[in-house]
BAVO-226049 format. One record per residue: residue in one letter; x, y, z of N, C-alpha, C in turn; residue number from 1. Coordinates in pm, whole numbers, plus 50000, padded with zeros to 5 digits. Each point is the difference from the previous one (the first is absolute). Layout:
N
+------+-------+-------+-------+-------+-------+-------+-------+-------+-------+-----+
: rest :  n.px :  n.py :  n.pz : ca.px : ca.py : ca.pz :  c.px :  c.py :  c.pz :  nr :
+------+-------+-------+-------+-------+-------+-------+-------+-------+-------+-----+
:    A :     X :     Y :     Z :     X :     Y :     Z :     X :     Y :     Z : NUM :
...
+------+-------+-------+-------+-------+-------+-------+-------+-------+-------+-----+
***
This chain:
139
+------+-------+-------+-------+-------+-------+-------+-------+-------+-------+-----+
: rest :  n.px :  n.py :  n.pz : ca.px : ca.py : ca.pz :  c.px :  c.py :  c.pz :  nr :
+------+-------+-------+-------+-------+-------+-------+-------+-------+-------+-----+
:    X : 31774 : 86841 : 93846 : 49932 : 49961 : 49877 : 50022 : 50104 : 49890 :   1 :
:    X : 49996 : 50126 : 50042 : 50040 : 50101 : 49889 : 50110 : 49993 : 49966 :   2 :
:    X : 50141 : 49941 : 50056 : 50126 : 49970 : 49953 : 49948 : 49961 : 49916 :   3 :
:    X : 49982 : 49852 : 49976 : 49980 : 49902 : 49937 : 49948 : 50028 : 49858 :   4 :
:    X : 49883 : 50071 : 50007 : 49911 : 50030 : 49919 : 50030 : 50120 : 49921 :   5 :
:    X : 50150 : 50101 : 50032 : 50056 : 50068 : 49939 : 50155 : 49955 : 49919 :   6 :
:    X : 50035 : 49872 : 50087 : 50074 : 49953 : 49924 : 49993 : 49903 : 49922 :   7 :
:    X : 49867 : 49969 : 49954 : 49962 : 49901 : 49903 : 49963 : 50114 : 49893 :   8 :
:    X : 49943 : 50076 : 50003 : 49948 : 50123 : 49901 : 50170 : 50046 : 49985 :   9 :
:    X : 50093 : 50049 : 50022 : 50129 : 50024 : 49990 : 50061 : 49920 : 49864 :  10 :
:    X : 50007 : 49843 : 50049 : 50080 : 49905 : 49982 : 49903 : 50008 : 49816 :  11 :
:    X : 49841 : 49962 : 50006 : 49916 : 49982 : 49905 : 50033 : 50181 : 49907 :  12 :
:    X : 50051 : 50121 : 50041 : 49957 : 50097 : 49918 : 50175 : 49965 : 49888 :  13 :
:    X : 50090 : 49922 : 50098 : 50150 : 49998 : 50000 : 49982 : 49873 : 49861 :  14 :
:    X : 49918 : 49908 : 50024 : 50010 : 49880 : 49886 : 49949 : 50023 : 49877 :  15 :
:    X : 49870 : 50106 : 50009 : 49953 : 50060 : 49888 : 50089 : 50070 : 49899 :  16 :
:    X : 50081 : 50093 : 50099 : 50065 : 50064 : 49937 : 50166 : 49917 : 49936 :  17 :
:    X : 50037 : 49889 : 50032 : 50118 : 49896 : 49968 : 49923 : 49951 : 49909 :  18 :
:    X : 49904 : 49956 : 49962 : 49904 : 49929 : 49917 : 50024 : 50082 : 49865 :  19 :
:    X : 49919 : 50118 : 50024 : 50041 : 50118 : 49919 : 50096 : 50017 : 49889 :  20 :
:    X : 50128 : 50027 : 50096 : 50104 : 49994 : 49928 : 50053 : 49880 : 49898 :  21 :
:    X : 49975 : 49887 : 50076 : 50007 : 49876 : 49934 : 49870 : 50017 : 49852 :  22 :
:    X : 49919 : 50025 : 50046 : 49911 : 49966 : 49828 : 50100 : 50098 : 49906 :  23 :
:    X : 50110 : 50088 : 49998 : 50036 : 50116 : 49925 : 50106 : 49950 : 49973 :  24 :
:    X : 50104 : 49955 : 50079 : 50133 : 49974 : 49978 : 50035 : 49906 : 49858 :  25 :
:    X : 50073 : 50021 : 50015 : 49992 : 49890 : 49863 : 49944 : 50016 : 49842 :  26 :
:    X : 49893 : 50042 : 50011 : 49895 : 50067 : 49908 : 49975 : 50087 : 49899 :  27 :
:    X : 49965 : 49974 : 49880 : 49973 : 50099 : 49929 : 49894 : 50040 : 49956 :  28 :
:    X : 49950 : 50138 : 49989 : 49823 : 50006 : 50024 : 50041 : 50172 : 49838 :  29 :
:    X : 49869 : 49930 : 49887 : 49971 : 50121 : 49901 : 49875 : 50054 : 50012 :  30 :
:    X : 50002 : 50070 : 49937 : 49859 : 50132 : 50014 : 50056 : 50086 : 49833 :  31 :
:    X : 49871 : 50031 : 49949 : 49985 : 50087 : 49911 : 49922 : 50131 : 50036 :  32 :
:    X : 50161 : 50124 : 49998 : 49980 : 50097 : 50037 : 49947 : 50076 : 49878 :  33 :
:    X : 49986 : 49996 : 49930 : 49992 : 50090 : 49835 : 49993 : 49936 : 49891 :  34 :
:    X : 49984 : 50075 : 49865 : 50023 : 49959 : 49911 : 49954 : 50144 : 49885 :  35 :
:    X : 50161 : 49992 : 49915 : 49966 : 50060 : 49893 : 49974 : 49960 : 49876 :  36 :
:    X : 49902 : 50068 : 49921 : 49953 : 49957 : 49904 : 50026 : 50142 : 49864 :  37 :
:    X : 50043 : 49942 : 49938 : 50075 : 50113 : 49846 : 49943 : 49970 : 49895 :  38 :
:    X : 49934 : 50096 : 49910 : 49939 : 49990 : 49904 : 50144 : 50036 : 49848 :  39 :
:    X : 49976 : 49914 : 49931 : 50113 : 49962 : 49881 : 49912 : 49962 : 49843 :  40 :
:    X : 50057 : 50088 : 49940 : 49945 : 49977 : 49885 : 49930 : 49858 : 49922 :  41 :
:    X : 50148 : 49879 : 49988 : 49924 : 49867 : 50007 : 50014 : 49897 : 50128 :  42 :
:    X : 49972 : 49932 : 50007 : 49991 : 49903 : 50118 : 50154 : 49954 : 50032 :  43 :
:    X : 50034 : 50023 : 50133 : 50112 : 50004 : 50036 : 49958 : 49968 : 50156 :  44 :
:    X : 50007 : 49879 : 50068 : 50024 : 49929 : 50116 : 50075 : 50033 : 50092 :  45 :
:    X : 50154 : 50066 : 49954 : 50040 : 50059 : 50092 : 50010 : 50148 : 50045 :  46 :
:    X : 49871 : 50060 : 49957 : 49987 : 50136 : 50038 : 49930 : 50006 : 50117 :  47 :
:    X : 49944 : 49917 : 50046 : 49969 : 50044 : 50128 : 50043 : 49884 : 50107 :  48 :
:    X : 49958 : 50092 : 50173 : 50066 : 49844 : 50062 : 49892 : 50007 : 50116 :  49 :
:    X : 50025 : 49941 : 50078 : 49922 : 49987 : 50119 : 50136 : 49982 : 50108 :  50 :
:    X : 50024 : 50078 : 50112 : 50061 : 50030 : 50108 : 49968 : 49911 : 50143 :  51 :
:    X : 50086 : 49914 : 49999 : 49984 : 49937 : 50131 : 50111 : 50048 : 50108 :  52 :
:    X : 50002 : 49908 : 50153 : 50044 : 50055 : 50072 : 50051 : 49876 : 50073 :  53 :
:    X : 50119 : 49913 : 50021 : 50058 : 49883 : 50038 : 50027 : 50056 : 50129 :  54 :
:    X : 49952 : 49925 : 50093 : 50082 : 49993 : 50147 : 50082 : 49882 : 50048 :  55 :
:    X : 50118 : 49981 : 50042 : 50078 : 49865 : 49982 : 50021 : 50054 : 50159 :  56 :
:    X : 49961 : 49938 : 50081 : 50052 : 50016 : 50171 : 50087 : 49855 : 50001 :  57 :
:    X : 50117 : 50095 : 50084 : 50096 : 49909 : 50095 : 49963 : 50027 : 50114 :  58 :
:    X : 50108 : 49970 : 50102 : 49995 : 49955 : 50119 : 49988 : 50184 : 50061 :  59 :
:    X : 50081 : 50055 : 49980 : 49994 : 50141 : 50047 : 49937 : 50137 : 49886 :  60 :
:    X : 49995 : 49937 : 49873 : 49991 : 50104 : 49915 : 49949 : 49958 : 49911 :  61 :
:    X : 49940 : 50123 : 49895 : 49905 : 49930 : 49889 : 50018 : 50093 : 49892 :  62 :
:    X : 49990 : 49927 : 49886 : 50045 : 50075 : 49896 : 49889 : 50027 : 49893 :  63 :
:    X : 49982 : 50112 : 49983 : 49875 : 50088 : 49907 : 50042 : 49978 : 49857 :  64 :
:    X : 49909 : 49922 : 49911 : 50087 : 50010 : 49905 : 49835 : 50073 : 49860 :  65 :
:    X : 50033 : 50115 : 49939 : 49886 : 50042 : 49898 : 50057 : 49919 : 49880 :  66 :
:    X : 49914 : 49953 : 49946 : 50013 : 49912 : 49849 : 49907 : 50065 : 49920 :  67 :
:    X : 50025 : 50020 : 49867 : 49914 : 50038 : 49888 : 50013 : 49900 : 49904 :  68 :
:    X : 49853 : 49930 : 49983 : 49982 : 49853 : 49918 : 49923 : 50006 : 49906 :  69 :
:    X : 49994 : 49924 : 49902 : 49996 : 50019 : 49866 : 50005 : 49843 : 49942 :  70 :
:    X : 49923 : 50002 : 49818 : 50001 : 49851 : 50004 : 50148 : 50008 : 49921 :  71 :
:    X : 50095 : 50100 : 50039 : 50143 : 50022 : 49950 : 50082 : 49944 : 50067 :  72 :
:    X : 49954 : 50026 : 50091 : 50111 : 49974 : 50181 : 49995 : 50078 : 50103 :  73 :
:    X : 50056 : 50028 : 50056 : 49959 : 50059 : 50170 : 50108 : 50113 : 49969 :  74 :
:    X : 50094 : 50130 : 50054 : 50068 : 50096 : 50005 : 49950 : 50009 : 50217 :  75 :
:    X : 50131 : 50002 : 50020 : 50017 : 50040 : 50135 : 49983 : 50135 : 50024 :  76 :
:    X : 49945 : 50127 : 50030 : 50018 : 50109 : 50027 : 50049 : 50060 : 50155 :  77 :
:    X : 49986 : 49913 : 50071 : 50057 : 50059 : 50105 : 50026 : 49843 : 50148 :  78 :
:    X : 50076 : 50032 : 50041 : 50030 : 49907 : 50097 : 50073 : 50069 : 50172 :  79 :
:    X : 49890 : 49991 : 50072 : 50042 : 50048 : 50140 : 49976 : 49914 : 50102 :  80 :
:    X : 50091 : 49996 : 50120 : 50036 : 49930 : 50065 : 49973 : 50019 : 50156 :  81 :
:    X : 49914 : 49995 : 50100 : 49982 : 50060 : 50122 : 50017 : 49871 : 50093 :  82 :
:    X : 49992 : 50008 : 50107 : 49955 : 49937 : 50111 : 49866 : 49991 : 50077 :  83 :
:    X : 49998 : 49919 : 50041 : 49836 : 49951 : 50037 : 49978 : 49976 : 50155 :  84 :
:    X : 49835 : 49977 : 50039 : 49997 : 49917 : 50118 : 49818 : 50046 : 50028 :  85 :
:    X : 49945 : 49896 : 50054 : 49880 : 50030 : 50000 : 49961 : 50050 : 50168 :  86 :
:    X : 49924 : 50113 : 49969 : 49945 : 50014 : 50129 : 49887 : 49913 : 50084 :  87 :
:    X : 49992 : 50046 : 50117 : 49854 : 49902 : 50049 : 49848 : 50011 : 49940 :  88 :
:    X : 50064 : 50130 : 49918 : 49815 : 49990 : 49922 : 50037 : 49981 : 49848 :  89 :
:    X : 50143 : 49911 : 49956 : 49973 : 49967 : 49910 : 50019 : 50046 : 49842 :  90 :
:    X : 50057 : 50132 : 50069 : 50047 : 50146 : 49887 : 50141 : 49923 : 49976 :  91 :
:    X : 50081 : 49988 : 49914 : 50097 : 49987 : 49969 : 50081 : 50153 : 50003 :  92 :
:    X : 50126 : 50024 : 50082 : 50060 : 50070 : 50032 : 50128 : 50038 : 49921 :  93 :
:    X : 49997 : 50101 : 49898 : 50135 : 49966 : 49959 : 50072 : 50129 : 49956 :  94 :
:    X : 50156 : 49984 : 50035 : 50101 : 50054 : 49972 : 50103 : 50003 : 49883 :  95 :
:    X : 50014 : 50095 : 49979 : 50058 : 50014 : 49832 : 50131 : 49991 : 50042 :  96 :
:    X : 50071 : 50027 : 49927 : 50199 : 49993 : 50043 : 49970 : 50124 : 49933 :  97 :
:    X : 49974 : 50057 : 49897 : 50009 : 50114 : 49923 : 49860 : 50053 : 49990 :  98 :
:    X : 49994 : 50132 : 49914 : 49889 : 50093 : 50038 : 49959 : 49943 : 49862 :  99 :
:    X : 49855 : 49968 : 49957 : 49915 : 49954 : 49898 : 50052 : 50131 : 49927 : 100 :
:    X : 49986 : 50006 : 49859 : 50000 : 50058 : 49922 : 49848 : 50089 : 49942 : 101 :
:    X : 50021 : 50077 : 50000 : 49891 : 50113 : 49940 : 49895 : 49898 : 49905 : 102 :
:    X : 49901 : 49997 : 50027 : 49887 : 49957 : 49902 : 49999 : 49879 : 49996 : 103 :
:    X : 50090 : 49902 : 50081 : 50008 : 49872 : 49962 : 49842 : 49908 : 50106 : 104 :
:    X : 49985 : 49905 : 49954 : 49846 : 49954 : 50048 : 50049 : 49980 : 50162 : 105 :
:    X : 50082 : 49960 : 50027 : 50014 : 50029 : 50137 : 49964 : 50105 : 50093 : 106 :
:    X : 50031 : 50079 : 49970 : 49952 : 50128 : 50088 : 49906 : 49999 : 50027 : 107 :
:    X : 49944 : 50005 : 50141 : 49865 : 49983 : 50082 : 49954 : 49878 : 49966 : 108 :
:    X : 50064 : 49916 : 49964 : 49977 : 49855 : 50006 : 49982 : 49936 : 50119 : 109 :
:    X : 49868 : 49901 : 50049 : 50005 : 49941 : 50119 : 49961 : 49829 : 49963 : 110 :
:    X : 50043 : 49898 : 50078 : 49990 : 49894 : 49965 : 49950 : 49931 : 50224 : 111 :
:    X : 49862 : 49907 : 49954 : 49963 : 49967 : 50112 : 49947 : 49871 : 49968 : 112 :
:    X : 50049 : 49904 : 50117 : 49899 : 49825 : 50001 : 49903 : 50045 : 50052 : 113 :
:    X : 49851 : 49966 : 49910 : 49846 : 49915 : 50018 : 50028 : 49886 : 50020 : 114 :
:    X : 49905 : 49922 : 50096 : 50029 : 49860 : 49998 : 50087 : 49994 : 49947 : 115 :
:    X : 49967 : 49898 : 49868 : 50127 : 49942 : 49944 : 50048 : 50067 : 49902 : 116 :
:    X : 49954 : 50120 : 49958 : 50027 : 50092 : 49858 : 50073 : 50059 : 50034 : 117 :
:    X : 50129 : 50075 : 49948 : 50041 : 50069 : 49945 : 49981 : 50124 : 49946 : 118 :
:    X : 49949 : 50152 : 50039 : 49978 : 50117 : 49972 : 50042 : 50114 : 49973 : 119 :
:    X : 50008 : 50059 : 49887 : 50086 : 50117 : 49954 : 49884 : 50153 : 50022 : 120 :
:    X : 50085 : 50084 : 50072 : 49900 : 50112 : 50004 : 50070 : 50148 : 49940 : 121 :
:    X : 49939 : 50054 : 49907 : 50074 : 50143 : 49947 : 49839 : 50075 : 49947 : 122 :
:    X : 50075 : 50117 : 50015 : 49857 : 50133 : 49936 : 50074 : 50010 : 49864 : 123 :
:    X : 49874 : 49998 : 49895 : 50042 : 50024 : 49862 : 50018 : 50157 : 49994 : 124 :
:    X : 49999 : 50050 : 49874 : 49989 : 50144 : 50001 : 49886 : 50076 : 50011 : 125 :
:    X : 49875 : 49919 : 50041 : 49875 : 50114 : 50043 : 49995 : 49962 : 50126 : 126 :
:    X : 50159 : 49958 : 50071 : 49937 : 50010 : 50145 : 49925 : 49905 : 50059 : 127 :
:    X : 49969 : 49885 : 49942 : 49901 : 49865 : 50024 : 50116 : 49919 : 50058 : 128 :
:    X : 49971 : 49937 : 50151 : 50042 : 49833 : 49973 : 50000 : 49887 : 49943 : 129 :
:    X : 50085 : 49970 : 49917 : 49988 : 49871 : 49945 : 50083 : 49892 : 50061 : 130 :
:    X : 49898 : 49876 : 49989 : 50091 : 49833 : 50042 : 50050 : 49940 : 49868 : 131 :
:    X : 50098 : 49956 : 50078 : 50054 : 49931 : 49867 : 50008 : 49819 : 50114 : 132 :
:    X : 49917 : 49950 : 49892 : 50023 : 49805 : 50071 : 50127 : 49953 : 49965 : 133 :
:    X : 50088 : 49953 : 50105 : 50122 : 49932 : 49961 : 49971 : 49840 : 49948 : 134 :
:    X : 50050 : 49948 : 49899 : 49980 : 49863 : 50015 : 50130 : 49920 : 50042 : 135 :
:    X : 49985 : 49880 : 50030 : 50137 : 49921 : 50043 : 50042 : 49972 : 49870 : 136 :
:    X : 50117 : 50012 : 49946 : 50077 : 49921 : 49878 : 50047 : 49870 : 50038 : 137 :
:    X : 49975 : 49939 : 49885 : 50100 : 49819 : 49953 : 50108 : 50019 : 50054 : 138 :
:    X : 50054 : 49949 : 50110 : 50164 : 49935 : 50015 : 50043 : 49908 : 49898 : 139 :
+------+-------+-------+-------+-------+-------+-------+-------+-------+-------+-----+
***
């Protein structure tokens, strides 16, 4: 009976985690990491922006993308590219091809499934954890 009852808990920790991957694949999920705001003599719209953070997952890899938006238009600032895979508790696991760059929001960046959410985890500069909520984007 303990076979049994370890290979149903096995098979069930094994579907969770295929499940997993499946809500991600495919997918594109934003979050607003920042936003700067510039003081300008007269009113000028595109002096400041607000900083988001695009995740576009494929099948093996997912691509980080920082946007700075504006009611001007968006400016790409940075675009990195890692590999993925979720663990059994749900942490998203990932591998860079290259070493992040100095100061870029990545660094000590962690990304984990809640239920059904989507979770960004980094310490600001006093050392605090902050979440960042992913949302699903429009296909």
């Amino acid at each position: 009976m303990k076979k049994y009852l370890l290979c149903f808990l096995f098979l069930l920790a094994s579907f969770q985690l295929c499940c997993s991957q499946t809500v991600l694949k495919g997918k594109s999920f934003k979050a607003l990491i920042g936003n700067v705001c510039a003081e300008t003599n007269e009113y000028n719209p595109c002096a400041s922006h607000m900083i988001h953070l695009v995740l576009n997952f494929r099948d093996q890899d997912v691509i980080f993308t920082e946007k700075n938006v504006n009611r001007c238009g968006e400016d790409i600032t940075s675009r990195i590219q890692a590999k993925w895979k979720i663990d059994s508790a749900g942490r998203i696991v990932l591998s860079y091809s290259s070493k992040i760059p100095k100061g870029n929001f990545l660094e000590g960046f962690r990304l984990q499934i809640k239920g059904d959410k989507l979770i960004g985890y980094k310490k600001d500069w006093q050392n605090s954890m902050v979440e960042y909520k992913f949302e699903k984007m429009k296909e």
